[in-house]
N, C-alpha and C positions, 0 to 999 in steps of 0.2 A: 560512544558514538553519538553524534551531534545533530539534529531532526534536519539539517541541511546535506550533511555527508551520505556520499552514496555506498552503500553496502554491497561489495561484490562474492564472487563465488567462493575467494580467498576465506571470508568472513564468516560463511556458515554454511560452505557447502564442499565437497569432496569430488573434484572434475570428475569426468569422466575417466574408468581407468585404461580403459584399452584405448584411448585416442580417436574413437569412433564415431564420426557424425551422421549415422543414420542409427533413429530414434522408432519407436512405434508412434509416438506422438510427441510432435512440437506446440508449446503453449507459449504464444505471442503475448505477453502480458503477465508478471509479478505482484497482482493486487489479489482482492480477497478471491475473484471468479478463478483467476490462474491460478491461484492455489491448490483451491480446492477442486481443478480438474486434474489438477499433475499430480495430488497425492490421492484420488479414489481411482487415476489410471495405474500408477504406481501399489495401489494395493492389489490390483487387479493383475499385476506382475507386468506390467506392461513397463518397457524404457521409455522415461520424459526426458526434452528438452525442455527447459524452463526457461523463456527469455527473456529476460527486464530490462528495462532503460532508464532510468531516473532512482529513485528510493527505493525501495525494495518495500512491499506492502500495498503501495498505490494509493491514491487518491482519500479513500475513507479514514484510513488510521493515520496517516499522516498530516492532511491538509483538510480534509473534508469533516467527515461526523464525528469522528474522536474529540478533535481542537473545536470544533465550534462546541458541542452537548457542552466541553469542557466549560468554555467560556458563558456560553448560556445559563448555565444552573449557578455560576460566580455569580452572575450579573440578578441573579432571581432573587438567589440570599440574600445580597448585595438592598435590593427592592424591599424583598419583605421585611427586614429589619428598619430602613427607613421610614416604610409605614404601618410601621405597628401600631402607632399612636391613635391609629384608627376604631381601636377597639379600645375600649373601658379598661381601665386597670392596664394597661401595656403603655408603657413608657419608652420610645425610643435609646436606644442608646448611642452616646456617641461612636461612630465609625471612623475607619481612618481605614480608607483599603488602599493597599499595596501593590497597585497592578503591575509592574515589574515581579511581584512577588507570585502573582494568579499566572500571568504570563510564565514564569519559568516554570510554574508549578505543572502548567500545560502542558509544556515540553518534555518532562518528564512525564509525563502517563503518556504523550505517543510514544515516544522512545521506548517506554516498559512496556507499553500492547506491538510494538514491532518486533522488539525481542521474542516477545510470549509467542506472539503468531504466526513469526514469519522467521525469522533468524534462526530463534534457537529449536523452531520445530522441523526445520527443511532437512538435516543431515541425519533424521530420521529415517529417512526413505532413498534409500541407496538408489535406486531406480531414477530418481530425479539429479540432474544433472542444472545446475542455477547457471546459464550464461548470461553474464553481464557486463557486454562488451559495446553497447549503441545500440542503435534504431536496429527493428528487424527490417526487409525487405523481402516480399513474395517475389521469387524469381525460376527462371523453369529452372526444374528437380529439385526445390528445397525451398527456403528461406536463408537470405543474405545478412551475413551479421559477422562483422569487424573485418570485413574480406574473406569469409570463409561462409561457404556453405553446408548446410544442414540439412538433412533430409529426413520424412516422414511420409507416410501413407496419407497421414489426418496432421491436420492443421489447425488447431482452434483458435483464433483469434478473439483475445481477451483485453482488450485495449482499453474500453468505454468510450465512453463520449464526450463529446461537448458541444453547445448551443450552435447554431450558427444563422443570425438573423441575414435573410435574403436581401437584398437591395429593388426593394418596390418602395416605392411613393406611397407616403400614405401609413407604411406600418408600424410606426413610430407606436 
């Protein structure tokens, strides 16, 4: 599986078996928060929907803290051995780095902490059910997802965030 390609239910999870779209709890969100509320609801005996829309994982292990730490601590080696020369007796060595080479190497540890955390842990808990079919939509008696609605008591919405600078004069 490819750090672009989208991972669906097919991929590391077992549908639902009776057909059934009412849930004890629907979890809006496939990253590290929705995880871990659908399998401590799910140990709890409780039925989860799990709904994702994009990678499976979310944000952190895919695009965010995983690939950057990765890329950071390249870039740090990468530094310290440049200036080694800085100390007595430390001889720089020639380098030659391969960033095609750090770059795939990247790719690989998300793709193996996606597996690890997310893939090949979900079809552990029969209780969770992975839809990953588009956007969820909050609609009355459920949530809307591929033309079909979902129902649950609770709704947690696990989505995250992001920035969004307001349009004032000035806040540049």
């Amino acid at each position: 599986m490819k750090m672009d390609q989208t991972v669906t239910k097919d991929d590391c999870c077992t549908p639902s078996e009776t057909g059934d779209d009412n849930y004890d709890l629907i979890v809006v969100g496939a990253g590290s928060a929705g995880f871990s509320a659908s399998i401590t609801a799910a140990e709890a005996g409780k039925r989860v929907a799990l709904v994702g829309d994009g990678t499976i994982g979310g944000t952190c292990v895919n695009v965010g803290c995983v690939p950057s730490k990765a890329m950071i601590r390249a870039a740090e080696a990468v530094h310290g051995g440049a200036s080694a020369a800085r100390f007595p007796g430390i001889s720089p060595c020639e380098h030659a780095v391969d960033w095609p080479t750090v770059v795939k190497g990247t790719a690989d540890l998300v793709e193996e902490m996606r597996h690890k955390k997310y893939i090949d842990l979900l079809p552990a808990y029969e209780n969770v059910t992975y839809i990953e079919e588009g956007p969820a939509r909050l609609v009355d008696g459920g949530v809307a997802v591929a033309g079909r609605v979902i129902s649950a008591p609770r709704v947690l919405i696990a989505t995250g965030s992001r920035p969004h600078m307001p349009n004032i004069d000035g806040i540049e």
